[in-house]
PASEBA-1860 file (N, C-alpha, C; in nm, 3 decimals):
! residues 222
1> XXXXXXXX> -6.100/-0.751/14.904/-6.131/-0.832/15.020/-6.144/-0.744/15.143 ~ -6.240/-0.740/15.261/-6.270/-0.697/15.366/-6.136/-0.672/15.436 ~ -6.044/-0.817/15.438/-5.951/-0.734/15.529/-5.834/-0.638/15.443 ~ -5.798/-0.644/15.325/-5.752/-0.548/15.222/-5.773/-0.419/15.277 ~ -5.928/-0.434/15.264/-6.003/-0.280/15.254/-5.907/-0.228/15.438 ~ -6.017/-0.329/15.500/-5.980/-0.218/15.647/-5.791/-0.212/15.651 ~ -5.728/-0.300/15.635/-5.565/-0.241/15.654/-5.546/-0.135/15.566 ~ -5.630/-0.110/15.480/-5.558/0.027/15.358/-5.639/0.157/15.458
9> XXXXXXXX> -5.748/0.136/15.487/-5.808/0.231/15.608/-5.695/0.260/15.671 ~ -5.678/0.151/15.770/-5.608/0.183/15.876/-5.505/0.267/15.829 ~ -5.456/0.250/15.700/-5.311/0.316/15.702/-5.310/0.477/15.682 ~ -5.403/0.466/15.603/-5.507/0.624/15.540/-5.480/0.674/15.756 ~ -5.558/0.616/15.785/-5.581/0.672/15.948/-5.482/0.700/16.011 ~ -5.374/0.604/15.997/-5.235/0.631/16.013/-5.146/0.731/15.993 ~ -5.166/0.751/15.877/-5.082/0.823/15.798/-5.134/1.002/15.849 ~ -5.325/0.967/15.790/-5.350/1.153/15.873/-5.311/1.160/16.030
17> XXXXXXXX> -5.316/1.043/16.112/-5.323/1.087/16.262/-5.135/1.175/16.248 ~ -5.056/1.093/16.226/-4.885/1.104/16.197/-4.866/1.295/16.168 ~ -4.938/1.261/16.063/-4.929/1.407/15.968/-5.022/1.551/16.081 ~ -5.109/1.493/16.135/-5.217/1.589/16.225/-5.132/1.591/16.373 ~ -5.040/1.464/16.403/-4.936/1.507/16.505/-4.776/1.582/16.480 ~ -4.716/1.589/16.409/-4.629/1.688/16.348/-4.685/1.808/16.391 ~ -4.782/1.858/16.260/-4.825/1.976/16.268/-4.884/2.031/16.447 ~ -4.886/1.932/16.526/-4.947/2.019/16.636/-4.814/1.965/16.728
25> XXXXXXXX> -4.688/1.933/16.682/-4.580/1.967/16.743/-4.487/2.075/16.694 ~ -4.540/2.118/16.544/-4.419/2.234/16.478/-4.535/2.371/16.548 ~ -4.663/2.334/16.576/-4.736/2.450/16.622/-4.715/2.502/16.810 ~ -4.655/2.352/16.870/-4.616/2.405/16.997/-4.491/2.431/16.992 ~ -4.406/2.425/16.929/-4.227/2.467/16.931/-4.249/2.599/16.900 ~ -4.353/2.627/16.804/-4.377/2.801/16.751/-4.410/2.902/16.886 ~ -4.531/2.780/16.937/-4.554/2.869/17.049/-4.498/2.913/17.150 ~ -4.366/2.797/17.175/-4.257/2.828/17.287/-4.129/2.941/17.186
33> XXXXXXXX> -4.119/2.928/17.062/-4.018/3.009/17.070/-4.018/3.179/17.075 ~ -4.183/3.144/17.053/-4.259/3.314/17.085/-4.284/3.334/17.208 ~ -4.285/3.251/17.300/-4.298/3.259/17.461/-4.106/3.329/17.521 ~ -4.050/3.253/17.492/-3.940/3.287/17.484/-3.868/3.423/17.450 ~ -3.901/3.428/17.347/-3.832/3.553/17.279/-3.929/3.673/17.367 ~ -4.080/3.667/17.366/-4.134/3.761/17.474/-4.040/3.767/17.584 ~ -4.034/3.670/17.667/-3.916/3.694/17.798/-3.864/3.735/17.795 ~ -3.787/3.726/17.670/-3.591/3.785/17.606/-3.683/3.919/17.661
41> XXXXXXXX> -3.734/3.938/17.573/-3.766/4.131/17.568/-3.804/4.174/17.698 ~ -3.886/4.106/17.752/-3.952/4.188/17.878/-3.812/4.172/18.026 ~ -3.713/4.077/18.021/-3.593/4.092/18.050/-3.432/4.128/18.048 ~ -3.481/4.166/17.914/-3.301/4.247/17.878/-3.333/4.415/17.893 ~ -3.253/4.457/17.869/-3.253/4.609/17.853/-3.290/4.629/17.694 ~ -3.349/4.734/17.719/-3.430/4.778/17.540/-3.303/4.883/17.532 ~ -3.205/4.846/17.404/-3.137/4.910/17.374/-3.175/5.090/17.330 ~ -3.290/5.109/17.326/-3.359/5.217/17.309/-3.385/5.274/17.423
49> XXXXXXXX> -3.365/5.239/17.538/-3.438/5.283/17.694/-3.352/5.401/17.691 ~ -3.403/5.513/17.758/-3.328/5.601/17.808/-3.220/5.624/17.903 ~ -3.079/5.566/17.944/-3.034/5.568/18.070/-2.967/5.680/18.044 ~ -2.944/5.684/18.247/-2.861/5.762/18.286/-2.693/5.777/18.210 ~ -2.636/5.924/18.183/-2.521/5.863/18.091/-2.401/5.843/18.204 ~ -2.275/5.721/18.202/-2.182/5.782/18.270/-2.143/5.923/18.268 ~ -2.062/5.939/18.340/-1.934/6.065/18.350/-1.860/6.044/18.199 ~ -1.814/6.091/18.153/-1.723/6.119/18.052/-1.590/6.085/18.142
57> XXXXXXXX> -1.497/6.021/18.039/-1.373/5.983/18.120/-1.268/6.091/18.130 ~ -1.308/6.194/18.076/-1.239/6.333/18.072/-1.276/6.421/18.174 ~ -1.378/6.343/18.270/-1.445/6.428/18.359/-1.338/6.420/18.473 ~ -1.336/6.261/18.490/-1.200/6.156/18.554/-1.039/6.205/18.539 ~ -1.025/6.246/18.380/-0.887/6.277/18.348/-0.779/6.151/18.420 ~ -0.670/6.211/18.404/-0.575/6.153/18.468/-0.494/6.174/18.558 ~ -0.489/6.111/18.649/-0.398/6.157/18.806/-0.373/6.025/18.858 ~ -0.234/6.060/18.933/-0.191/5.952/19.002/-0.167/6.009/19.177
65> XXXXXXXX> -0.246/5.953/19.222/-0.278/5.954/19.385/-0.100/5.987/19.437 ~ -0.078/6.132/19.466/0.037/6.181/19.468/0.139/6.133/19.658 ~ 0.131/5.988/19.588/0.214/5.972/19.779/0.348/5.977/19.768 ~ 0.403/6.091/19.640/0.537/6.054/19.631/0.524/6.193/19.545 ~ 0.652/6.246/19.564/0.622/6.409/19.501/0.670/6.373/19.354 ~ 0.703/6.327/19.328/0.691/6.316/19.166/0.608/6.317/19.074 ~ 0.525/6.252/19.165/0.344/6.265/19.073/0.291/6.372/19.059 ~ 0.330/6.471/19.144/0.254/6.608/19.124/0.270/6.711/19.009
73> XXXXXXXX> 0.400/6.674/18.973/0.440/6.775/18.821/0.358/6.730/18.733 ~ 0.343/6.541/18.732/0.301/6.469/18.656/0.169/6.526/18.624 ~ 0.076/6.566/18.747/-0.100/6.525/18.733/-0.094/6.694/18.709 ~ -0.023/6.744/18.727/-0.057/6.912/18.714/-0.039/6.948/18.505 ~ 0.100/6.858/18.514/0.079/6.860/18.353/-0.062/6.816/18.284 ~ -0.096/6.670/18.363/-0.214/6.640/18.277/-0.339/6.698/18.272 ~ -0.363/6.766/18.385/-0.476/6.863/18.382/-0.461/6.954/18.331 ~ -0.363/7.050/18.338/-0.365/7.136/18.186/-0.388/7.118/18.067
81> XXXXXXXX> -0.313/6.966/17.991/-0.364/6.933/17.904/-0.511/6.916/17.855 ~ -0.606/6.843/17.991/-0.701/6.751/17.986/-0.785/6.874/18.012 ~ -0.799/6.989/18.069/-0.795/7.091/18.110/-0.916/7.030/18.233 ~ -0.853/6.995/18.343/-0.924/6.925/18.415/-0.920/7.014/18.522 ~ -0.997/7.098/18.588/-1.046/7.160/18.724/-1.040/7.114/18.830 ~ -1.093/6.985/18.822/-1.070/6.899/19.004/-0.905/6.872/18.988 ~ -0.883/6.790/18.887/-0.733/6.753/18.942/-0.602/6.845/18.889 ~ -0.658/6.977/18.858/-0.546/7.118/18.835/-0.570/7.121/19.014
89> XXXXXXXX> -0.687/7.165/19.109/-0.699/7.173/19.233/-0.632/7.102/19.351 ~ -0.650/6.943/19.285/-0.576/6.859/19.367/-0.392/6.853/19.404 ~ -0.351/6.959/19.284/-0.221/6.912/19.292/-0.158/7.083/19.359 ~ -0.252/7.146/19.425/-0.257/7.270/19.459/-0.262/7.206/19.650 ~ -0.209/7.310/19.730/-0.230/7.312/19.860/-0.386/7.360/19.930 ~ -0.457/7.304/19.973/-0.590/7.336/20.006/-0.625/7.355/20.155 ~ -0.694/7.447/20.173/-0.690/7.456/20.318/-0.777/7.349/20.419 ~ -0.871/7.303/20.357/-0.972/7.193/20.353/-0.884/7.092/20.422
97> XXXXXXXX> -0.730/7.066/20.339/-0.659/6.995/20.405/-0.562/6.999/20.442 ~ -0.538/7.148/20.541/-0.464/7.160/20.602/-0.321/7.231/20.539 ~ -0.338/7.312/20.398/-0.268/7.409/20.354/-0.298/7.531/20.323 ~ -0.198/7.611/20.205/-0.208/7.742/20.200/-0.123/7.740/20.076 ~ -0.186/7.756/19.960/-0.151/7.794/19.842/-0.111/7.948/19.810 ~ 0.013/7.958/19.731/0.043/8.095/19.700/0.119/8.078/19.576 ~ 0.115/8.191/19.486/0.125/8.199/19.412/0.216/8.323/19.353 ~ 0.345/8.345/19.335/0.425/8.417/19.301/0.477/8.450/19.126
105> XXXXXXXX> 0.407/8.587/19.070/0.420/8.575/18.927/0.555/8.599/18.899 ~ 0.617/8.610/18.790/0.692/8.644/18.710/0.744/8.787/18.713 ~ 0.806/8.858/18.846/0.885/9.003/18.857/0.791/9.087/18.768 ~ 0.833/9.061/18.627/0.751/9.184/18.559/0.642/9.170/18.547 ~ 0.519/9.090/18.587/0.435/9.068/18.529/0.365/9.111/18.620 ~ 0.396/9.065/18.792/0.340/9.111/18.907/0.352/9.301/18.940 ~ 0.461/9.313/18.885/0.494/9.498/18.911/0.394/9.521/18.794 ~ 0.386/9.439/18.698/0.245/9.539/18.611/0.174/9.548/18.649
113> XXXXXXXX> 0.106/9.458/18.722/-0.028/9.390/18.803/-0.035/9.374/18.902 ~ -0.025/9.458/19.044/0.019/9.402/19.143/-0.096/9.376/19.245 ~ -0.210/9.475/19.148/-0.343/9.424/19.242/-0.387/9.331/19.207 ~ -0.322/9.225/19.099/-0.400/9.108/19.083/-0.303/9.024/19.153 ~ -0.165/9.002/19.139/-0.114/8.905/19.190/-0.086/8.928/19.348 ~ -0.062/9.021/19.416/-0.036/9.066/19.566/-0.051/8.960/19.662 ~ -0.172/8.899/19.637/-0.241/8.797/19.727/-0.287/8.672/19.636 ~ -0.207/8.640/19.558/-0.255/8.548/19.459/-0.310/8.398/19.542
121> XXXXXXXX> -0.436/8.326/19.578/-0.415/8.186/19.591/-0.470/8.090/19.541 ~ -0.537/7.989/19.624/-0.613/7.887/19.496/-0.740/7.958/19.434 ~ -0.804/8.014/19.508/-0.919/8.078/19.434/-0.896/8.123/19.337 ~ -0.815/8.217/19.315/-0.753/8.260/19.218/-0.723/8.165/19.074 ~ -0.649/8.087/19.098/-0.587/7.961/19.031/-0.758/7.938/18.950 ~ -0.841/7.887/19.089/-0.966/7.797/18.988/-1.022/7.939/18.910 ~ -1.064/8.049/18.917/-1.105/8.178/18.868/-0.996/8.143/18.703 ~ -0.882/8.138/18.736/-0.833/8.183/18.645/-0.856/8.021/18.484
129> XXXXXXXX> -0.865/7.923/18.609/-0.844/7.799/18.488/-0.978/7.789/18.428 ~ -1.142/7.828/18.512/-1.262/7.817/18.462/-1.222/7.923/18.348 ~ -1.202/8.060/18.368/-1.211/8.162/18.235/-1.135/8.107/18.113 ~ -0.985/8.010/18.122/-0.916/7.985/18.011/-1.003/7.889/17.953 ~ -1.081/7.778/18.035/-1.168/7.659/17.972/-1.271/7.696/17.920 ~ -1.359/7.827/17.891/-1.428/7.880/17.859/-1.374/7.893/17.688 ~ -1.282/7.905/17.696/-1.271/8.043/17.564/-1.132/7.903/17.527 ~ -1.195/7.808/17.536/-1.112/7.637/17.434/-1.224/7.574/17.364
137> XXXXXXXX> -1.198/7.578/17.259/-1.274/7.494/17.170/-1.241/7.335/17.203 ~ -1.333/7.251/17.189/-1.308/7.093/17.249/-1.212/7.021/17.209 ~ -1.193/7.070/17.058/-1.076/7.003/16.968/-0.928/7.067/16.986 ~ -0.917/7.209/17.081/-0.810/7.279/17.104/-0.686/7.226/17.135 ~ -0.581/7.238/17.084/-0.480/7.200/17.115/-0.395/7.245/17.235 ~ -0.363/7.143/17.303/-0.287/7.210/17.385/-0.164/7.134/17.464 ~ -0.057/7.205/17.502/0.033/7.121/17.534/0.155/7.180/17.607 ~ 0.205/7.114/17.731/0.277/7.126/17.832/0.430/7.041/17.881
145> XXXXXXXX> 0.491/7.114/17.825/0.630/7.020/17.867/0.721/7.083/17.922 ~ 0.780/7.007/18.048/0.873/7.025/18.153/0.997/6.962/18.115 ~ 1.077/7.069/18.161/1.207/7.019/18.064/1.340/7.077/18.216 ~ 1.437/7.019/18.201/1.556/7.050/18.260/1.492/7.011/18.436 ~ 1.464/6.962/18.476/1.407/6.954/18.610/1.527/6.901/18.709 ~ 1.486/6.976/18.809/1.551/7.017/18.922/1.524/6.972/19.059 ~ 1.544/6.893/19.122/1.488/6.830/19.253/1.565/6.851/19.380 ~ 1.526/6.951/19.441/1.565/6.930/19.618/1.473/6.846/19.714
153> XXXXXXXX> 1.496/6.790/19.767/1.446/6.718/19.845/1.474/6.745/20.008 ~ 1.400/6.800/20.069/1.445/6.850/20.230/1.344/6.783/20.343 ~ 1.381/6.672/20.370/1.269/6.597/20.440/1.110/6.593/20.402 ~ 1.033/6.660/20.495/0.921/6.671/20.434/0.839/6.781/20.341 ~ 0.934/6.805/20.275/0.914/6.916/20.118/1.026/6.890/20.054 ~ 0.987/6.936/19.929/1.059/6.913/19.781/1.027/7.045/19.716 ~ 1.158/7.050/19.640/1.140/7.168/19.552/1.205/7.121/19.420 ~ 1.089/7.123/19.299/1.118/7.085/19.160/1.135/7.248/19.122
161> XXXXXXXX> 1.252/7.229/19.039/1.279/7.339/18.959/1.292/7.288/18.805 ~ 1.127/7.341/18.709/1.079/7.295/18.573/1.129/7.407/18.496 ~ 1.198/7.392/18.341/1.186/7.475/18.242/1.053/7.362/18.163 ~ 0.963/7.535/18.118/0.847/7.472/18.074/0.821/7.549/17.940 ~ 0.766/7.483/17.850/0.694/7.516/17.730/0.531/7.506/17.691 ~ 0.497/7.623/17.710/0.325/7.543/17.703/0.288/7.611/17.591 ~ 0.181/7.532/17.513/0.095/7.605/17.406/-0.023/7.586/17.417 ~ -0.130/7.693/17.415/-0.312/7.674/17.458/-0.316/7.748/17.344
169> XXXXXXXX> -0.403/7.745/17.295/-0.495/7.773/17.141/-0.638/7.807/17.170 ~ -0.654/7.899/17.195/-0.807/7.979/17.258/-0.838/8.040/17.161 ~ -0.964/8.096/17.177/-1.015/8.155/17.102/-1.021/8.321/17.156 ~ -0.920/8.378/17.164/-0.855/8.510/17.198/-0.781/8.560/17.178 ~ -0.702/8.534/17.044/-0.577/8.532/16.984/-0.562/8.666/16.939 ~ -0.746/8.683/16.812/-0.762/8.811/16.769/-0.754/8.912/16.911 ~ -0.772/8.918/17.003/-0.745/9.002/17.090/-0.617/9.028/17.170 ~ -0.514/8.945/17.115/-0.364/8.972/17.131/-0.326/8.920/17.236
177> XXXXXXXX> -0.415/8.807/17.281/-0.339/8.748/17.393/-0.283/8.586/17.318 ~ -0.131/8.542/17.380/-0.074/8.477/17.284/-0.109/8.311/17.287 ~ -0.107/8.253/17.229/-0.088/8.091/17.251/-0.001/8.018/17.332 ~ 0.129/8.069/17.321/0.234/8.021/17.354/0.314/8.041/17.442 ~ 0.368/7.987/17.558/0.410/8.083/17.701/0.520/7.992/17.694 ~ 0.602/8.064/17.782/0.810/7.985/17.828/0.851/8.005/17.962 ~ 0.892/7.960/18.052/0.990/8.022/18.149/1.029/7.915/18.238 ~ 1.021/7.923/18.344/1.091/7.865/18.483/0.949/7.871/18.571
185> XXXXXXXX> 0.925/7.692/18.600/0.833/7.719/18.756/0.900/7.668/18.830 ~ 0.918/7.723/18.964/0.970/7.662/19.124/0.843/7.607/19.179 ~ 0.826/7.482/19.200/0.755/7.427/19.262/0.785/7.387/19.421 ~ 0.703/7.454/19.552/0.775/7.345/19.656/0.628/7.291/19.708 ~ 0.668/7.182/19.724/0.582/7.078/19.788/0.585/7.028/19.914 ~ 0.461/6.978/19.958/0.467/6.929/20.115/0.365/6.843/20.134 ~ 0.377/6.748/20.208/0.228/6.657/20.235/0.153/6.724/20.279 ~ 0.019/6.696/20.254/-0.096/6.759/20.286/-0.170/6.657/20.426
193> XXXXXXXX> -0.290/6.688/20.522/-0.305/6.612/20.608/-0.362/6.475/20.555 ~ -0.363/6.465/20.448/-0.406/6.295/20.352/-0.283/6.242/20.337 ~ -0.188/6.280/20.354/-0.030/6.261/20.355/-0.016/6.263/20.163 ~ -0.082/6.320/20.126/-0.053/6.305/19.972/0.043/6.484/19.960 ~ 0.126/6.453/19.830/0.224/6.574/19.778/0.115/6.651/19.767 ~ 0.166/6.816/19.773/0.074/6.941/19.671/0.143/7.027/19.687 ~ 0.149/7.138/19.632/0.250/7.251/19.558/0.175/7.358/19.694 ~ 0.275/7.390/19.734/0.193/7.504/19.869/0.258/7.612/19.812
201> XXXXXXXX> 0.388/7.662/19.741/0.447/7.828/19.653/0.471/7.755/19.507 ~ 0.456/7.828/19.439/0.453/7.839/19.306/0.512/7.957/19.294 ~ 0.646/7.987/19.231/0.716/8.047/19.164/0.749/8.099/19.010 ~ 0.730/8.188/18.941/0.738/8.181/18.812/0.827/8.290/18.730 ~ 0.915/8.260/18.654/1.046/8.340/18.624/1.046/8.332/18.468 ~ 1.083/8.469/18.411/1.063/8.434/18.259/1.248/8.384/18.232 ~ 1.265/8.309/18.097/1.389/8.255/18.070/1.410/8.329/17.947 ~ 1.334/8.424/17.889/1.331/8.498/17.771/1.242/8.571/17.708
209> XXXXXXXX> 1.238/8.561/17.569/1.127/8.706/17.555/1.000/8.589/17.521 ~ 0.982/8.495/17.536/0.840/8.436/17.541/0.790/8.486/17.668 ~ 0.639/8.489/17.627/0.575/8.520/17.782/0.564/8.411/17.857 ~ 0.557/8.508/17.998/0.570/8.377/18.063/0.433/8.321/18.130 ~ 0.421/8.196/18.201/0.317/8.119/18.235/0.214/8.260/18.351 ~ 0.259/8.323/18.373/0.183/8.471/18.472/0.153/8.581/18.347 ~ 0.167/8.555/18.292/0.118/8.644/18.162/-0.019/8.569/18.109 ~ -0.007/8.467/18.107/-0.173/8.381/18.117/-0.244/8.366/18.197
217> XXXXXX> -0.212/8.414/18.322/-0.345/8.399/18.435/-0.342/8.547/18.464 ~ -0.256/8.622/18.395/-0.304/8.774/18.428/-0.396/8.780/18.317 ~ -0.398/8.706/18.153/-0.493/8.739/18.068/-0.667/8.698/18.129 ~ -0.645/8.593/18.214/-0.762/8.548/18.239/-0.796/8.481/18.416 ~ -0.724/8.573/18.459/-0.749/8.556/18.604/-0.798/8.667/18.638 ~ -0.902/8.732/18.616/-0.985/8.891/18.606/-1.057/8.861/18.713
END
């Protein structure tokens, strides 16, 4: 029957229009999620880009902003360890701010050497810590401990008196200079014009037949 026929049409018509609208809605969701994801890319960082690198946090090391003289044994240990240059400097008297670093070896070490130590000061110090950081392998061991400590306190200076043990592991051993150093440092301290602590004499005394801490900056304070 005529109207049979056209409702089975219609549905035929139905059914493709239904099926021909899907497909040109799964074809615009395609097209937005490729619109999209373009954005992603042309707005994030390409994990491949070249950047600038930070500092290394070893560059940083460790120090504590010395407004109290205690911190200074502290940050002087850790830069030896860390073998850190700026903050071995910082815990030194600088004239920049208003000091005068000196440096007194070990009796016998200075009568061996007296044209090196005579006038010992910070220059000296950084001369001597660049040559030891040279001749350390990255993985080198090394290590610094203050033992028996001693505190005068005289208004505005302090004097720590450290028994110390240090061990550096260089690569200069075959040439008979040792790893391992011992003795006594006198530290006196004074605010600097930042009002922060720093070691303005450095004292150094052997406590036995280990060498002492001036037996290592005579190996490499040249």
């Amino acid at each position: 029957m005529p109207i049979k026929s056209l409702d089975k049409n219609q549905g035929n018509n139905y059914i493709a229009s239904k099926n021909q609208l899907i497909g040109m809605i799964k074809k615009a969701a395609a097209h937005a999620a490729l619109g999209l994801a373009m954005l992603a890319a042309t707005t994030c960082e390409n994990p491949f880009q070249t950047r600038t690198p930070e500092p290394p946090s070893r560059s940083r090391g460790t120090f504590i902003t010395p407004l109290v003289p205690e911190a200074v044994p502290a940050n002087l240990r850790s830069a030896v360890i860390e073998q850190n240059l700026l903050n071995y400097s910082r815990s030194l008297a600088d004239p920049a701010r208003g000091g005068t670093f000196r440096y007194h070896a070990d009796p016998a070490v200075a009568n061996a050497r007296p044209e090196l130590f005579n006038n010992w000061g910070l220059d000296n110090e950084k001369r001597y810590f660049n040559l030891l950081s040279a001749v350390l392998p990255q993985d080198s061991a090394r290590s610094l401990i203050f033992t028996s400590e001693t505190v005068i306190t005289l208004g505005d200076s302090a004097i720590f008196v450290e028994d110390y043990q240090m061990r550096v592991h260089h690569t200069q051993q075959s040439a008979g200079i040792p790893s391992r150093y011992a003795g006594q440092a006198r530290f006196t301290l004074r605010r600097d014009s930042l009002g922060e602590w720093a070691i303005y004499r450095w004292a150094d005394f052997s406590t036995g037949s280990a060498p002492t801490w001036s037996a290592l900056k005579a190996s490499f304070g040249q």
